[in-house]
C-alpha positions as CSV (number, residue, x, y, z in Angstrom):
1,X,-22.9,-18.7,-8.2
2,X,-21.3,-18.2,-11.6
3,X,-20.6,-21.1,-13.7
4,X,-17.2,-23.3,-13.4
5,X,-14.7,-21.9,-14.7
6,X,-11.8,-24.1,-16.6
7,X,-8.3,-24.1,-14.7
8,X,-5.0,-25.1,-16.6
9,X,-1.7,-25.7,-14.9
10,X,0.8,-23.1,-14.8
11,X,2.4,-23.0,-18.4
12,X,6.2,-22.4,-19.3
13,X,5.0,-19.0,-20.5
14,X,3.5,-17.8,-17.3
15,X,6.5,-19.2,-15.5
16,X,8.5,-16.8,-17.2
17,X,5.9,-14.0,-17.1
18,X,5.5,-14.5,-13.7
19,X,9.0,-14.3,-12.4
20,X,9.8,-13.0,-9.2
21,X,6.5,-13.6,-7.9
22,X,6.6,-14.9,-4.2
23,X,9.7,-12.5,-3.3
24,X,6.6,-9.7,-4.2
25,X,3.9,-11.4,-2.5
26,X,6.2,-12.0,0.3
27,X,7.0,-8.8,0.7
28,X,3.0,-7.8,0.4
29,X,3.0,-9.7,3.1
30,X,4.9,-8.5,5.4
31,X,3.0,-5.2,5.0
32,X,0.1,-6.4,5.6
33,X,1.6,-7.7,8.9
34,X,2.8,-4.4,9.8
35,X,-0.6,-2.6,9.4
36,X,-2.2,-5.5,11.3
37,X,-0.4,-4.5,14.0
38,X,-1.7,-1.3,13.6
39,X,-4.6,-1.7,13.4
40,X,-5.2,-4.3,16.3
41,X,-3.1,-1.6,18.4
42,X,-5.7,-0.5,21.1
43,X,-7.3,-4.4,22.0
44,X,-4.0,-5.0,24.1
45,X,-3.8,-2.7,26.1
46,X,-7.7,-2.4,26.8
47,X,-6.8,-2.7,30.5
48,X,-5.1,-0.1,30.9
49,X,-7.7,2.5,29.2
50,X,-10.3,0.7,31.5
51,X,-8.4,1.2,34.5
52,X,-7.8,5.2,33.6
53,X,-10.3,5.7,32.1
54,X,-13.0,3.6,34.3
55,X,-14.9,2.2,31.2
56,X,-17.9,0.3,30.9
57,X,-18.6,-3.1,29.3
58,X,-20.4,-0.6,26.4
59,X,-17.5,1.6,26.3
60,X,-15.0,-1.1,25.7
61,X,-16.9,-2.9,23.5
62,X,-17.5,0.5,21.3
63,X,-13.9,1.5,21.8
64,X,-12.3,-2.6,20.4
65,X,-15.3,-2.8,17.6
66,X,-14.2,1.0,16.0
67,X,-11.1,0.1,14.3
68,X,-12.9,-2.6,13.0
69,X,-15.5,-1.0,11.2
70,X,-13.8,1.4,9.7
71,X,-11.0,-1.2,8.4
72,X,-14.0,-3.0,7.3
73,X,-16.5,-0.4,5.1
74,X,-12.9,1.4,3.8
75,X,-12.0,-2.5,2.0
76,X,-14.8,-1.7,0.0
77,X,-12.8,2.1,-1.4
78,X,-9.1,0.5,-1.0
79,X,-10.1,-2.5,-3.5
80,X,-11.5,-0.5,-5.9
81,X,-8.6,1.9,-5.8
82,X,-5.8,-0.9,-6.4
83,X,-7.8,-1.8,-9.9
84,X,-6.8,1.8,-10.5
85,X,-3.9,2.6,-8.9
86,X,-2.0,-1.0,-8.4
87,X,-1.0,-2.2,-5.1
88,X,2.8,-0.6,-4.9
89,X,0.8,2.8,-4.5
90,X,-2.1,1.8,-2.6
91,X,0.4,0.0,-0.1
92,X,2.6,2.7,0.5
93,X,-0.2,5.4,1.0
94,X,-2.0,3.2,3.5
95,X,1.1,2.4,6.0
96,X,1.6,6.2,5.7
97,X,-1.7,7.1,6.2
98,X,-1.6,5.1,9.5
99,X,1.5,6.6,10.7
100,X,-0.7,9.7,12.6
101,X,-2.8,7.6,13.3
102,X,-1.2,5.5,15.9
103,X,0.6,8.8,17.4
104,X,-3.8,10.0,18.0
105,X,-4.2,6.4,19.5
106,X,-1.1,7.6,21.8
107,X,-2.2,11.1,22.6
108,X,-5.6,9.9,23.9
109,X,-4.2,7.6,26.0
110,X,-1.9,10.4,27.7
111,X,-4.9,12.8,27.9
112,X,-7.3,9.7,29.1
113,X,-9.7,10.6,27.1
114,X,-12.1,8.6,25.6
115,X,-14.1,10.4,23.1
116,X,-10.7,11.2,21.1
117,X,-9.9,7.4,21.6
118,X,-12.7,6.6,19.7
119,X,-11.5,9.0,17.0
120,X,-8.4,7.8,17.2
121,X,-9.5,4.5,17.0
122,X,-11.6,5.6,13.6
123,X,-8.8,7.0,12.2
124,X,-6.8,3.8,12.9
125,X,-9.2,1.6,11.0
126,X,-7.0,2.8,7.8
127,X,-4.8,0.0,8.8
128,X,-7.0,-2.5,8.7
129,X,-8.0,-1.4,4.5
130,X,-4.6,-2.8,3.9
131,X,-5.7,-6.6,3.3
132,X,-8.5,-5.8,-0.1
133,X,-5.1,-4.0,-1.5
134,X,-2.9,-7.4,-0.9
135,X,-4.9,-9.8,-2.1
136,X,-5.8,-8.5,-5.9
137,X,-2.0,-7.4,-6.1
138,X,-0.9,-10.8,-4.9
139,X,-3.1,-12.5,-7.3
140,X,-2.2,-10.6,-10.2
141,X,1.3,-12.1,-9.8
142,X,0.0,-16.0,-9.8
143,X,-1.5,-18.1,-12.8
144,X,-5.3,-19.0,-12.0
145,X,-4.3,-22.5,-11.4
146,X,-1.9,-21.1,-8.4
147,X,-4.2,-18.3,-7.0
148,X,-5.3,-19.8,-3.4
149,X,-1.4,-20.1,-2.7
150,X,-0.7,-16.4,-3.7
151,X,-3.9,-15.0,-1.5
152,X,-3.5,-18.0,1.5
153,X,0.1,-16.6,1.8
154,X,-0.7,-12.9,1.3
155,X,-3.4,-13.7,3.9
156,X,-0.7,-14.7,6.1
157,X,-0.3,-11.3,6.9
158,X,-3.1,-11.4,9.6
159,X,-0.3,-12.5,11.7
160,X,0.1,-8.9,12.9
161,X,-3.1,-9.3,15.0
162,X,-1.0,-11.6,17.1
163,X,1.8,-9.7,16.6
164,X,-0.1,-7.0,18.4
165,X,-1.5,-9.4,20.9
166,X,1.7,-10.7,22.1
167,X,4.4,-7.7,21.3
168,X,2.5,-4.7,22.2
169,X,1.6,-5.3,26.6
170,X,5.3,-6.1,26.4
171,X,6.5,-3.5,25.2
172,X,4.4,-0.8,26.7
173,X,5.5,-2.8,30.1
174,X,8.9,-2.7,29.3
175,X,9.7,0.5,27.3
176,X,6.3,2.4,28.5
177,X,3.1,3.8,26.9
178,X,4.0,6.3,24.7
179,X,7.4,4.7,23.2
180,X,5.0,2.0,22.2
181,X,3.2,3.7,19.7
182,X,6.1,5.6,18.3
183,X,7.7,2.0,17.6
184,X,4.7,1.3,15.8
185,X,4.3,4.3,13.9
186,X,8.2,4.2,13.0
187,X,7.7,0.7,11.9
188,X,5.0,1.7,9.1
189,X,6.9,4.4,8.1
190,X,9.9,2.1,7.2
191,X,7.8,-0.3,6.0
192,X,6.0,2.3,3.2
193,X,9.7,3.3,2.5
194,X,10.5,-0.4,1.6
195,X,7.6,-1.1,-0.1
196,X,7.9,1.8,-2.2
197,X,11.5,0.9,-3.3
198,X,11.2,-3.0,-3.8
199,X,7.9,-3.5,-4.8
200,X,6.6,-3.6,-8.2
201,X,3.3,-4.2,-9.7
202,X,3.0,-8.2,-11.7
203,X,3.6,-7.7,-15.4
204,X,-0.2,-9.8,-15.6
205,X,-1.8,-6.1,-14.1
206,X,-3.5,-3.4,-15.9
207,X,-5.4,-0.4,-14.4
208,X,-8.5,-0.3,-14.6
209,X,-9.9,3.1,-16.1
210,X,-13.8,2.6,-14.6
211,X,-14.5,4.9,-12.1
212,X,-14.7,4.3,-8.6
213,X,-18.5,4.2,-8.2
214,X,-20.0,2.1,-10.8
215,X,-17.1,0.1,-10.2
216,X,-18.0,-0.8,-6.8
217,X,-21.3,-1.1,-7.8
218,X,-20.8,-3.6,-10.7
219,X,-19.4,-5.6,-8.2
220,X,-22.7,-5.4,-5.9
221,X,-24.5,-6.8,-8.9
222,X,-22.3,-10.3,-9.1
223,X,-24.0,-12.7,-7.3
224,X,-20.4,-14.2,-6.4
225,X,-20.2,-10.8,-3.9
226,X,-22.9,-11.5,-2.0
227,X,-22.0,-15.5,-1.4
228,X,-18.6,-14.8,-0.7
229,X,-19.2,-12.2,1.6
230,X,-21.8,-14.0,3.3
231,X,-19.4,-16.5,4.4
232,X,-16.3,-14.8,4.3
233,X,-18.1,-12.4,7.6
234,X,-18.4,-15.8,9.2
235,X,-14.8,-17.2,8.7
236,X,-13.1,-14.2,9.0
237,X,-15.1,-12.0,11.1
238,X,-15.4,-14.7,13.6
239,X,-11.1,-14.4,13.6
240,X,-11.1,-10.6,14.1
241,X,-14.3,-10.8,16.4
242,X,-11.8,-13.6,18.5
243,X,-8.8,-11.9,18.2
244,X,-10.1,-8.3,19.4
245,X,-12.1,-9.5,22.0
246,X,-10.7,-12.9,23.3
247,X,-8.5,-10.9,25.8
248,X,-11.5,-9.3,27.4
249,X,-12.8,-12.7,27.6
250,X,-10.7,-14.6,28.9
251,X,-9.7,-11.8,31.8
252,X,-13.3,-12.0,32.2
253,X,-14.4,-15.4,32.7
254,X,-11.3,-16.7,34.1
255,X,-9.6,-13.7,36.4
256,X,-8.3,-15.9,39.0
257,X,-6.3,-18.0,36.1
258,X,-5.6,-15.3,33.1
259,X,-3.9,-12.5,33.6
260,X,-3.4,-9.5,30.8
261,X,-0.2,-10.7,29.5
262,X,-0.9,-14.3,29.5
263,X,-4.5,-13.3,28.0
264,X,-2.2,-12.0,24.8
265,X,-0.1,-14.9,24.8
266,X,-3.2,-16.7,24.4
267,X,-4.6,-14.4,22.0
268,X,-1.2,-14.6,20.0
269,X,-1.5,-18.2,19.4
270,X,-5.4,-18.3,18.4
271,X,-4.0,-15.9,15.5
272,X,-0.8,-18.1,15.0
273,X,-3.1,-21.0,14.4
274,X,-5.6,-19.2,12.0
275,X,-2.1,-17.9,10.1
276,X,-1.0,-20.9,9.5
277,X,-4.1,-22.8,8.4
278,X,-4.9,-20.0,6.1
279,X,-2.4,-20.7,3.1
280,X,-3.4,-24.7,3.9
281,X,-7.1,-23.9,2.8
282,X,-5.7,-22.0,0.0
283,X,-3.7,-24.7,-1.3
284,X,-6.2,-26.9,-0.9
285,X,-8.5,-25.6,-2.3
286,X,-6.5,-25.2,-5.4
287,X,-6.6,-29.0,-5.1
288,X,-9.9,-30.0,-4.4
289,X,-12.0,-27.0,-5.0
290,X,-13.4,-24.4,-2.2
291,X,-16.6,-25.5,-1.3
292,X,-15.1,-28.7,0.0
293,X,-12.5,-27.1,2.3
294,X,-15.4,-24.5,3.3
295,X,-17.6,-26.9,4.2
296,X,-14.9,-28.4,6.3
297,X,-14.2,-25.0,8.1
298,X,-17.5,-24.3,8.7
299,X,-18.5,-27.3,10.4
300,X,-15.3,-27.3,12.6
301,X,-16.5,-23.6,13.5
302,X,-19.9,-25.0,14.6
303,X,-18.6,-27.9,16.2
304,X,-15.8,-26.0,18.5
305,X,-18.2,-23.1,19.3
306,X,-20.5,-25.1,20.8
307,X,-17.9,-26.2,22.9
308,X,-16.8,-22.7,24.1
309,X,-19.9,-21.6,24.2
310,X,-20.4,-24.2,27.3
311,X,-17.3,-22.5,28.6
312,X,-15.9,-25.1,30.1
313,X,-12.9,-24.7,32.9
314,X,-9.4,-22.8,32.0
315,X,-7.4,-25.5,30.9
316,X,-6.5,-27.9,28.1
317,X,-10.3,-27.8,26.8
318,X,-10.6,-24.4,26.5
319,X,-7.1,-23.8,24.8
320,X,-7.3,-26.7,22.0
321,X,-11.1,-25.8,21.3
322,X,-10.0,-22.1,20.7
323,X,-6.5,-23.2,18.6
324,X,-8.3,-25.7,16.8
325,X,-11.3,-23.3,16.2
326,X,-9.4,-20.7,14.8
327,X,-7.6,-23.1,12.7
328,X,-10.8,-24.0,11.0
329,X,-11.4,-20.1,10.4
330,X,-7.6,-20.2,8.8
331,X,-8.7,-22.7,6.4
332,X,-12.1,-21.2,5.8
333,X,-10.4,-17.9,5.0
334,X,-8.1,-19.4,2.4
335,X,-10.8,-21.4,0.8
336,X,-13.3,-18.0,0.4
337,X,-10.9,-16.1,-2.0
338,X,-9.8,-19.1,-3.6
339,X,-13.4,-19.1,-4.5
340,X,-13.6,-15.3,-5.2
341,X,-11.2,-15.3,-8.0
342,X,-12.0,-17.7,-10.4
343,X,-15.6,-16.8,-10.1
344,X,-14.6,-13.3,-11.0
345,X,-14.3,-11.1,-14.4
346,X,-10.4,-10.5,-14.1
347,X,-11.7,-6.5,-14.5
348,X,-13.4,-6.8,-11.3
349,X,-11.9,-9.1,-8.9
350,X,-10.3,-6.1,-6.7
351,X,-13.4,-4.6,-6.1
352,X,-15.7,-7.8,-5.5
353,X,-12.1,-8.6,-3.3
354,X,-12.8,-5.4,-1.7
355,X,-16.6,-5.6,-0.9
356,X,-16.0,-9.2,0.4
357,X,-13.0,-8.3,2.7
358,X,-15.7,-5.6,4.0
359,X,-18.3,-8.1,5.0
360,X,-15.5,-10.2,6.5
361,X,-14.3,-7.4,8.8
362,X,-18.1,-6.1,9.5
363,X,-18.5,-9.9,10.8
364,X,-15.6,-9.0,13.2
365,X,-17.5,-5.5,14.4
366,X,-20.3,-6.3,15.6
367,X,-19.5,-9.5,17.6
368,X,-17.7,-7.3,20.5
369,X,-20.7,-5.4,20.5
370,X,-22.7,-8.2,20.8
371,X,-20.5,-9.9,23.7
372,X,-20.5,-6.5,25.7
373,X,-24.5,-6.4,25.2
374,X,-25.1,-9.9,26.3
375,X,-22.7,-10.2,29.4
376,X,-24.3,-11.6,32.0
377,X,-22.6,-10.5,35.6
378,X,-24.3,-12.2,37.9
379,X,-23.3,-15.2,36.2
380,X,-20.3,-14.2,34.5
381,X,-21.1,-15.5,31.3
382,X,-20.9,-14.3,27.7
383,X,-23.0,-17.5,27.0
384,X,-25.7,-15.9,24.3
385,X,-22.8,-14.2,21.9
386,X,-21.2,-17.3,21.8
387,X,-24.5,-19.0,21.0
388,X,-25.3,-16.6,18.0
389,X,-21.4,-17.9,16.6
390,X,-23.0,-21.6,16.4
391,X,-26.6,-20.5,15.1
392,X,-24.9,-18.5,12.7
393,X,-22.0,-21.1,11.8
394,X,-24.8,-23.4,11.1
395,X,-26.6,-21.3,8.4
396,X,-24.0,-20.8,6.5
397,X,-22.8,-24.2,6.4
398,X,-26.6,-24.7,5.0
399,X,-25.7,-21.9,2.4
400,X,-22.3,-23.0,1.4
401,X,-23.7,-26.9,0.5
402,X,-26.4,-24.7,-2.1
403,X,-23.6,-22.8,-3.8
404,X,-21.9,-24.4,-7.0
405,X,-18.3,-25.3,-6.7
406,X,-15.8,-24.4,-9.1
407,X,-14.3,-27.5,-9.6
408,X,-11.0,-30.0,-8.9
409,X,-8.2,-28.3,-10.1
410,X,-5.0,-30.8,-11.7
411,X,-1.8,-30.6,-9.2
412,X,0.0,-27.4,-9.6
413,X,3.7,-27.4,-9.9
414,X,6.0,-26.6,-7.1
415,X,7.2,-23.7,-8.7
416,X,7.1,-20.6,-6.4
């Protein structure tokens, strides 16, 4: 890890050059929450492409885990891009971008046919790109001393995922299938048309003229890339791993008590409890550094997973060890690019952003790959994926304590 860095408190002058700041991030925000929902379109109704479709455990696995890669590797292009281009660009291109995308998502579900699901589903991992735009963008517009606020509340945005969970069975129950995804797809459009006219980039940002190549791999050289990624595919691929895949779950191993809607319900409040904790760990972080608050994330993860993974009956257990778990991811999340930032040349820190948002959403691919792999029918038990969480939990709690901090900060102000 790099060196601590010194943090000051937000002077007078930033204050003023700042100005503005949260209604921007806020409004980042809500984007994000919009292409979430995107993006986390086809894990809700996975029922009802398994019952027309007849899928297998493979095929649903492979058809939740697609979005997700794609959303992942393309962080990595999109990060890069905002240095370049700025995020009131790069936001309004991607919620356009995923317009068509959603309608493809539709069209193979009227046409049952998997194959172009799957491509749909690639195409649909656009979406997902839209977080490594937010968080370099919202950064831009905080101080140092304030940074783990601006990215905890951008971060925020990962709401849509429950969003989806919760909002989008509904709907297609009530309104139907296809009038579903035209809701969606309107939504980003009005979104990108909002973003476009209110958003501006912060006064602090400059583009940055490097091309997109060696700029990305510039960033591969920091060591801070590879640490943060590391445990950022842990704390935040274990919440899109959760929050694509607990539905299946849960209608899985508990069919008698969980059915599709009330598995979204569910689902909605595992990613309620992760949004909420995220802008915690940012803020406290600010305060008493990241590793601290990492640590404390990470051992939480390791803790509650080995609970679930003795999946113990439907009931109270089960739904505070999942709320509380994906708490402790919130906080973890938060806490990572609190770290990233300070730790970064300013020139840099949306494409290291980028890079690490990848590894973040590659952690969240191939767990639902993993879980469909290890099922075990004749016991009904995903018991060796949610094994692998704790074995992995564990080493990177291990890594985290090696890594320099980057020290206490002083109490920011309250100003927004």
């Amino acid at each position: 890890m790099t060196g601590d860095r010194a943090r000051t408190a937000a002077s007078p002058a930033d204050a003023e050059r700042f100005a503005g700041a949260f209604p921007q991030v806020l409004l980042a925000t809500v984007a994000s929450t919009v292409g979430f929902w995107a993006w986390m379109a086809i894990g809700p109704l996975q029922h009802v492409y398994n019952t027309e479709m007849n899928l297998g455990e493979g095929q649903i696995s492979l058809m939740l885990a697609t979005p997700v890669l794609v959303g992942a590797l393309g962080r990595i292009i999109t990060g890069a891009l905002t240095d370049r281009l700025g995020g009131r660009i790069m936001f309004t291109a991607i919620l356009l971008l995923s317009a068509p995308a959603v309608l493809l998502v539709a069209l193979a579900g009227e046409l049952n046919s998997f194959p172009l699901l799957i491509l749909a589903g690639f195409c649909l991992g656009i979406a997902g790109t839209i977080f490594a735009v937010g968080i370099p963008f919202s950064g831009a517009w905080y101080p140092p001393s304030r940074r783990g606020f601006a990215t905890g509340v951008f971060g925020m945005g990962m709401i849509g995922t429950g969003v989806s969970a919760f909002a989008t069975p509904r709907l297609a129950d009530r309104v139907g299938y296809l009038p579903t995804h035209l809701i969606i797809a309107g939504t980003l459009v009005a979104m990108a048309v909002l973003v476009w006219v209110f958003m501006r980039d912060s006064p602090g940002w400059a583009p940055s003229r490097d091309k997109l190549v060696p700029k990305v791999v510039g960033a591969l050289k920091l060591p801070v890339t590879w640490e943060m990624s590391f445990l950022y595919s842990i704390v935040f691929g274990g919440f899109v791993a959760f929050s694509t895949f607990l539905p299946k779950y849960l209608t899985t191993i508990y069919p008698d008590q969980v059915d599709a809607i009330g598995a979204g319900t569910r689902t909605a409040l595992f990613v309620a409890a992760a949004v909420i904790a995220r802008p915690i760990g940012g803020v406290l972080a600010d305060r008493f550094g990241p590793k601290i608050i990492t640590l404390v994330s990470l051992g939480g993860i390791v803790s509650l997973g080995y609970v679930v993974g003795q999946e113990p009956p439907e009931g109270i257990v089960t739904g505070a060890a999942f709320i509380v778990m994906a708490a402790m991811m919130g906080l973890g999340m938060g806490a990572v690019f609190a770290w990233v930032g300070p730790s970064t040349p300013k020139d840099k820190v949306g494409a290291v952003s980028g890079v690490v948002a990848a590894a973040g959403g590659l952690g969240g691919y191939f767990p639902p790959l993993v879980m469909g792999a290890a099922y075990h029918p004749a016991s009904n038990s995903y018991w060796i994926g949610l094994w692998l969480l704790v074995l992995l939990g564990t080493f990177a709690l291990i890594v985290a304590g090696m890594l320099k901090d980057v020290g206490q900060r002083p109490a920011p102000d309250a100003r927004l």
